[in-house]
C-alpha positions in Angstrom: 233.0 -0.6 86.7 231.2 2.0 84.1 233.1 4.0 81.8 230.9 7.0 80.2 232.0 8.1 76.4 231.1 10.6 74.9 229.2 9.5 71.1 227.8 11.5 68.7 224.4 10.3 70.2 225.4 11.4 73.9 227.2 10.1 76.6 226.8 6.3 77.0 227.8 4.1 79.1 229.6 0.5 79.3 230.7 -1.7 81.6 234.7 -2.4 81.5 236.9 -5.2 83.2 239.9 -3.3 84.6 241.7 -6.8 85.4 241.4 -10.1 84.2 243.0 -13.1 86.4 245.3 -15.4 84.2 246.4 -18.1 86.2 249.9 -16.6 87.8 247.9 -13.6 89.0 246.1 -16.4 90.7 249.1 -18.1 92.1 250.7 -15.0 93.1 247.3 -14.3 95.2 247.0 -17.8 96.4 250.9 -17.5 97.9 250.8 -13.7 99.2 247.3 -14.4 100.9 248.7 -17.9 102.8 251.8 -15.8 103.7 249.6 -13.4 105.7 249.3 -10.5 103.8 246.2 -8.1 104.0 243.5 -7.9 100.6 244.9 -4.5 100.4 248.5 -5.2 100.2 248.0 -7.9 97.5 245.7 -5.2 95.6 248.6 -3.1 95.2 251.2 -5.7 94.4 249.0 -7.0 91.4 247.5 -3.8 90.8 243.7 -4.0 91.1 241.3 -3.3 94.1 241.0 -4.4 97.4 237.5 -5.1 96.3 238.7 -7.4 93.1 241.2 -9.4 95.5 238.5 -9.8 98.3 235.8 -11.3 95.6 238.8 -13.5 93.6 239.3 -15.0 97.3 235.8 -15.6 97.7 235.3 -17.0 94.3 238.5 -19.5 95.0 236.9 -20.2 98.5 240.3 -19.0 100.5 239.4 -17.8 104.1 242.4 -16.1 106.2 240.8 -18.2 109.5 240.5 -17.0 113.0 243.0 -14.5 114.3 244.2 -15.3 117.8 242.7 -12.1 120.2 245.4 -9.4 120.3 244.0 -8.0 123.4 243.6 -9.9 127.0 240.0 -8.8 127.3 239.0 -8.5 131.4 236.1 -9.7 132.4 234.1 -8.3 135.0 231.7 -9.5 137.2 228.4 -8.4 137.2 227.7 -5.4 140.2 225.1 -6.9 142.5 223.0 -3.8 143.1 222.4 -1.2 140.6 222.9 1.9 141.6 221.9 5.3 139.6 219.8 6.1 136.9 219.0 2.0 136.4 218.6 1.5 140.1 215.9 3.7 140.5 214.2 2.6 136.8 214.8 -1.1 137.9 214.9 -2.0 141.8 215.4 -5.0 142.7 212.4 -7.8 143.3 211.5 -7.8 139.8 207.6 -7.0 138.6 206.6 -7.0 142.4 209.3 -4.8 143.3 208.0 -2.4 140.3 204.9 -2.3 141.8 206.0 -1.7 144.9 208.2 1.1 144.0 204.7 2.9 141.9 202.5 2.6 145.3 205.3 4.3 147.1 205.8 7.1 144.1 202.4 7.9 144.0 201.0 8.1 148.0 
């Protein structure tokens, strides 16, 4: 982060560490972040950003793993003849059925 003072000079500007992480910090995030809470909720509790926590968990190499799908996705099968605006771009039989469908457009 850049902080911009005000010298007799100008304004200049240095770069300023909001937070530093002393080892509870770190324990505190280690614990909240295996108990399931989000980056943002643990930003608050220690009073940084979302941004800081996210890059601390990197650093320490914590990763939440793989969520289970909250949804029950349906999967449909695929419709065997297009119909509409694709039908009539694509029709069936591939290149030769392209080619067909030009001779016929253009007689």
């Amino acid at each position: 982060m850049a902080i911009r003072e005000a010298t007799t000079c100008g304004w200049q500007s240095r770069i300023v560490s909001p937070m530093s992480w002393d080892a509870k910090d770190v324990a505190l995030l280690k614990k909240l972040w295996s108990e399931g809470q989000s980056a943002a909720q643990i930003a608050h509790r220690l009073g940084c950003s979302r941004d800081a926590v996210c890059a601390k968990l990197i650093r320490l190499g914590l990763k939440r793993g793989h969520k289970p799908p909250t949804a029950k996705p349906r999967i449909r099968p695929i419709a065997e003849a297009k119909t509409g605006v694709l039908g009539r771009l694509c029709p069936p039989g591939g290149k030769e059925g392209v080619a067909q469908a030009r001779s016929e457009a253009t007689c």
